[in-house]
C-alpha positions in Angstrom: 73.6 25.3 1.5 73.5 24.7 -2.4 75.2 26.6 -4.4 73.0 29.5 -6.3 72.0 28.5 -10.4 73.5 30.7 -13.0 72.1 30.3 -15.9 74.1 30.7 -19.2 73.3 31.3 -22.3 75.5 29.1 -25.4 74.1 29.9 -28.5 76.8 27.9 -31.0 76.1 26.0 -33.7 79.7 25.3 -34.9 80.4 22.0 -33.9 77.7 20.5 -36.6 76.4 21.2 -40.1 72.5 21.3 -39.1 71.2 24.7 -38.1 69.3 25.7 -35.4 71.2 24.8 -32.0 72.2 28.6 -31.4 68.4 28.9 -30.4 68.6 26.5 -27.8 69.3 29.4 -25.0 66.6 31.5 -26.2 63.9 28.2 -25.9 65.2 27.1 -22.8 63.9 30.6 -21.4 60.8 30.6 -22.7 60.1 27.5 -21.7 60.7 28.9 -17.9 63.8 27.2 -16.8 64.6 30.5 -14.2 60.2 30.4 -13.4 60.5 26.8 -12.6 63.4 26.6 -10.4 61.7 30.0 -8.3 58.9 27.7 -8.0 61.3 25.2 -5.9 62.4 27.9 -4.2 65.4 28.0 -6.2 67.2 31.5 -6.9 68.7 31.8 -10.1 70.6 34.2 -11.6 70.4 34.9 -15.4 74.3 36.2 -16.8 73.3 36.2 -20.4 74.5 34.7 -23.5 78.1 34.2 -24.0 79.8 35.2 -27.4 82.6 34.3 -28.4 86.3 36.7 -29.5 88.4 37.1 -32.6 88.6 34.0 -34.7 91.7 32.6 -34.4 94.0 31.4 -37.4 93.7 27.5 -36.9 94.6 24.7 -39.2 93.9 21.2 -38.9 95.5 18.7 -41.1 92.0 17.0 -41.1 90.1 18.4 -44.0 86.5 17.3 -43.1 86.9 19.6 -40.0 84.6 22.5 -40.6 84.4 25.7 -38.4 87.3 25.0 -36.5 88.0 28.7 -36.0 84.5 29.3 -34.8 85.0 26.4 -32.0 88.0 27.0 -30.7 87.2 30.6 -30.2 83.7 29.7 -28.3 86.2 27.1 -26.4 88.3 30.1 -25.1 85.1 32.1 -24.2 82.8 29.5 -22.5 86.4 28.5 -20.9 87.0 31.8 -19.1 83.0 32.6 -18.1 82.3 29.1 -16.7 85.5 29.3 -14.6 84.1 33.0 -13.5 80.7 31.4 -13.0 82.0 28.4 -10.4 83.4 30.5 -8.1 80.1 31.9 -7.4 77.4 29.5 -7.7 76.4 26.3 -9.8 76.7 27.2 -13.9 74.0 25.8 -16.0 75.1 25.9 -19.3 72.2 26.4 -21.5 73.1 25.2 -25.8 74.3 25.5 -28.1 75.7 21.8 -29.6 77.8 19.6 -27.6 80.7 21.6 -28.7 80.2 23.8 -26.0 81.5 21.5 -23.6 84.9 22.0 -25.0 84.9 25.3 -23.1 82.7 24.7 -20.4 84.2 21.5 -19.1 87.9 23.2 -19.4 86.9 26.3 -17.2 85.4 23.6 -15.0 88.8 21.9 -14.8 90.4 24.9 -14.3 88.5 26.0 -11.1 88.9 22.2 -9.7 92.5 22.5 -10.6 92.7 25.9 -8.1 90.9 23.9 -5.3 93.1 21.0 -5.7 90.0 18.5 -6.2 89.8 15.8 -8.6 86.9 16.8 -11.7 84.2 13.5 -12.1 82.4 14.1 -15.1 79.0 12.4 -15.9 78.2 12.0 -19.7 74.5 11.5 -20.5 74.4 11.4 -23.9 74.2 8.6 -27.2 77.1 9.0 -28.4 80.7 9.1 -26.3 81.7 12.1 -27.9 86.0 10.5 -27.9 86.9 11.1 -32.0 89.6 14.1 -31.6 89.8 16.6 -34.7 92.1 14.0 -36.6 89.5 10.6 -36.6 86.4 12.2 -37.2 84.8 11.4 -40.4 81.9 13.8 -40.5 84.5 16.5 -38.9 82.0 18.0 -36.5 83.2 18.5 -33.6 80.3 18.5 -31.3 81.9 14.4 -31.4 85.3 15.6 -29.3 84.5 16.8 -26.2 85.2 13.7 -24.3 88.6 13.0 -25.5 89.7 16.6 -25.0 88.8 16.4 -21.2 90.7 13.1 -21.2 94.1 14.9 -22.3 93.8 12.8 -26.2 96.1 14.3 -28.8 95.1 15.8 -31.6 93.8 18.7 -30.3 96.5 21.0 -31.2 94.5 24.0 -32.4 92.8 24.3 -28.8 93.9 25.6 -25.9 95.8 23.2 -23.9 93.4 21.3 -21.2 94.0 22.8 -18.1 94.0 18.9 -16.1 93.0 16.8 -18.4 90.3 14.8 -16.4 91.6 10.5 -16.1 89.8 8.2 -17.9 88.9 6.1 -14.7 86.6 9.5 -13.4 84.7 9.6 -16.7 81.1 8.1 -17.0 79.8 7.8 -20.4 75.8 7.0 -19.0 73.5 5.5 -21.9 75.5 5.7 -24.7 74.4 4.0 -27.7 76.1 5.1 -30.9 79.9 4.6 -31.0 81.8 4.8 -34.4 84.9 2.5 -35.1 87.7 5.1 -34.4 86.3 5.6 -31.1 85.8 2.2 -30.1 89.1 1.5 -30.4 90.1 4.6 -28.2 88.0 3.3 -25.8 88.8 0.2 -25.3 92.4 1.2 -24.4 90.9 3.6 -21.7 89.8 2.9 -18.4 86.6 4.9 -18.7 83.4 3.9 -16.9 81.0 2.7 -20.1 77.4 2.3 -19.2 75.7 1.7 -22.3 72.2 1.0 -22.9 72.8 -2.8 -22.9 74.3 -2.2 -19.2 71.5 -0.1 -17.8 68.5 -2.6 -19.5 70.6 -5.4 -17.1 71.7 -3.8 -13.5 68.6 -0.8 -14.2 68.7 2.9 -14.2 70.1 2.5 -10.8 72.8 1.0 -9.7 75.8 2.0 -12.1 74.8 5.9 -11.5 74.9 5.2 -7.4 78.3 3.4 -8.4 80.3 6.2 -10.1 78.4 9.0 -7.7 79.6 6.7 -4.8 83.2 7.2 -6.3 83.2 11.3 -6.9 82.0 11.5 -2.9 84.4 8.9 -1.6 87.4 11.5 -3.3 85.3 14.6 -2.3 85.2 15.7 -6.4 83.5 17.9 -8.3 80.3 16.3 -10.3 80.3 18.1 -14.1 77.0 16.6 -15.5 76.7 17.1 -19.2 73.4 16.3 -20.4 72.2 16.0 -24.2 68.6 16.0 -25.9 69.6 12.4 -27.4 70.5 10.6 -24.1 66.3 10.4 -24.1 64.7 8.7 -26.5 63.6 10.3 -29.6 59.7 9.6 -29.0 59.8 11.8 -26.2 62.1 14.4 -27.2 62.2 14.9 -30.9 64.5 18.0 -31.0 67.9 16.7 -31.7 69.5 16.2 -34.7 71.2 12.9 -34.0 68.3 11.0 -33.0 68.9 7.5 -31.6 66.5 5.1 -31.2 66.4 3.3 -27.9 66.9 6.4 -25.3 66.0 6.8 -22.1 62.4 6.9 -21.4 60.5 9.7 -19.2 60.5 8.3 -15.7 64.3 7.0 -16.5 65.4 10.3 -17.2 63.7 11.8 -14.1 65.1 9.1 -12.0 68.3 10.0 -12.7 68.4 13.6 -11.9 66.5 12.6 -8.4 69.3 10.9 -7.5 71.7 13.6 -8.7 70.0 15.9 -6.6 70.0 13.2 -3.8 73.4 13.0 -3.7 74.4 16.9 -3.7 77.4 16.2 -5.7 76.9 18.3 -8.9 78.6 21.1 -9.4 77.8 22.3 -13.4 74.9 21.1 -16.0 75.2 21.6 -19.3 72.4 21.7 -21.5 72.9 20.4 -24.7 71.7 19.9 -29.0 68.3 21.3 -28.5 67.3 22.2 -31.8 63.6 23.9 -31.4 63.6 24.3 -34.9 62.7 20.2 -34.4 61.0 20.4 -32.0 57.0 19.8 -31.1 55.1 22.9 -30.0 58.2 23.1 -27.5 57.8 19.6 -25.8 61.3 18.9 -25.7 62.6 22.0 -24.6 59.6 21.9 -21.4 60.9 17.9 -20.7 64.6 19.8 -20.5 63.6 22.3 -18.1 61.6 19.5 -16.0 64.5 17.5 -15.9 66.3 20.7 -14.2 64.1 20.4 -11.8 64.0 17.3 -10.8 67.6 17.9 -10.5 67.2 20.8 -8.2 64.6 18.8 -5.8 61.3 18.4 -7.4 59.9 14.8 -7.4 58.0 13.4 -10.3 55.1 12.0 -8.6 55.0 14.7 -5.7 51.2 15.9 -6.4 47.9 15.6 -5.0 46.3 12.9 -5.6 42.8 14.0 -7.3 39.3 13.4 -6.0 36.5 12.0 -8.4 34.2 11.6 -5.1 
């Protein structure tokens, strides 16, 4: 039996310097992400919107980091709630910028720690996400998230990761927009890269089945963290870091059939909708399909329609 949907609302906007992310909750519920999952049969259950404690006194000796008060206090919140939330049912964390996962990933962590299972987690995104507070140029720290599951230093502000998550059980899935200082971190890590250039030559396929056949072979947890900018910008424009080149519709879909398929995941996140860029809510209803797909609905399972 699957575990039971919790939806949950992050509405930050800290971790970059374009407004409009914190209404990414509020547009994944009107766009009926609880109505479509009841249509699959799916019981959800709705536990709000987080928000976030006392600002903590944080320095970083980084000065382009901005709002690092703001995000390490969210970290500590969406920490505590999604490590309440997976001890009753699957958390879908609905954003809020990548940021987020800062928390959400560590209360994860946390709860894979207490059942003495390893943590797999599946980055579908353009971007790795692996600067730490001290390398990042633009100091938004929606870019960390990756290297503070992976246990990089730098990240002295935060709470301490509670298992920091080993390189080799991190899949960065259609990443195509790496700066310098991460490259280099990267290259010293044994982290499974699947880059655009790697998916247009083995497919959609075949690396996904690769690293999903890993997480079941050392009965892990699956963290799936999904951002508006893994797909490609024609068909959802409400990101702020667009990146041409993305994932297309059916690509997308494909792989959340086969996360559902494989009944390994464990948490979602939801991430960088901005409906404030969005078209007539396009991108935040392709989000909520792509939910569903994960939780069992097939693409192309419809009617076919008479003209007789």
């Amino acid at each position: 039996m699957r575990p039971k949907p919790i939806l949950i609302g992050a509405p930050i906007d800290s971790g970059q310097k374009r407004e409009g992310c914190l209404m990414g909750p509020a547009a994944f519920r009107v766009a009926g992400l609880a109505r479509s999952l009841a249509e699959l049969g799916v019981e959800s259950d709705d536990w709000g919107d987080v928000t976030p404690g006392p600002l903590p006194e944080v320095t970083c000796p980084n000065p382009a980091v901005h709002h690092l008060a703001e995000t390490v206090a969210w970290t500590r919140a969406l920490a505590a709630r999604a490590e309440a939330a997976m001890a009753q049912g699957l958390p879908i964390f609905m954003g809020g910028d990548h940021s987020l996962s800062l928390g959400t990933v560590a209360g994860v962590a946390a709860h894979a720690k207490a059942l003495g299972r390893p943590l797999f987690v599946l980055w579908l995104d353009a971007h790795s996400d692996y600067h730490t507070p001290l390398t990042t140029q633009s100091g938004n720290l929606h870019g960390t998230p990756v290297a503070y599951i992976a246990g990089r230093p730098g990240f002295d502000a935060f709470p301490p990761f509670p298992a920091p998550v080993p390189a080799d059980r991190i899949c960065l899935y259609g990443i195509r927009s790496v700066d310098p200082a991460e490259h280099a971190g990267l290259l010293e890590s044994d982290m499974t890269i699947c880059d655009m250039r790697v998916l247009d030559e083995q497919g959609i396929v075949a690396p996904l089945r690769a690293f999903l056949d890993g997480v079941r072979a050392a009965n892990g947890l699956l963290h799936v963290s999904l951002d508006v900018d893994f797909l490609d910008p024609a068909i959802a424009p409400a990101v702020g870091t667009t990146v041409p080149g993305g994932t297309t519709f059916r690509e997308a879909h494909l792989v959340m059939e086969h996360l559902h398929e494989s009944g390994l995941v464990t948490s979602l996140d939801l991430v960088e909708l901005n409906p404030f860029l969005d078209e007539r809510g396009r991108t935040a209803r392709l989000m909520v399909e792509l939910v569903g797909s994960l939780m069992g609905r097939k693409v192309f399972d419809r009617p076919t329609r008479s003209f007789g």
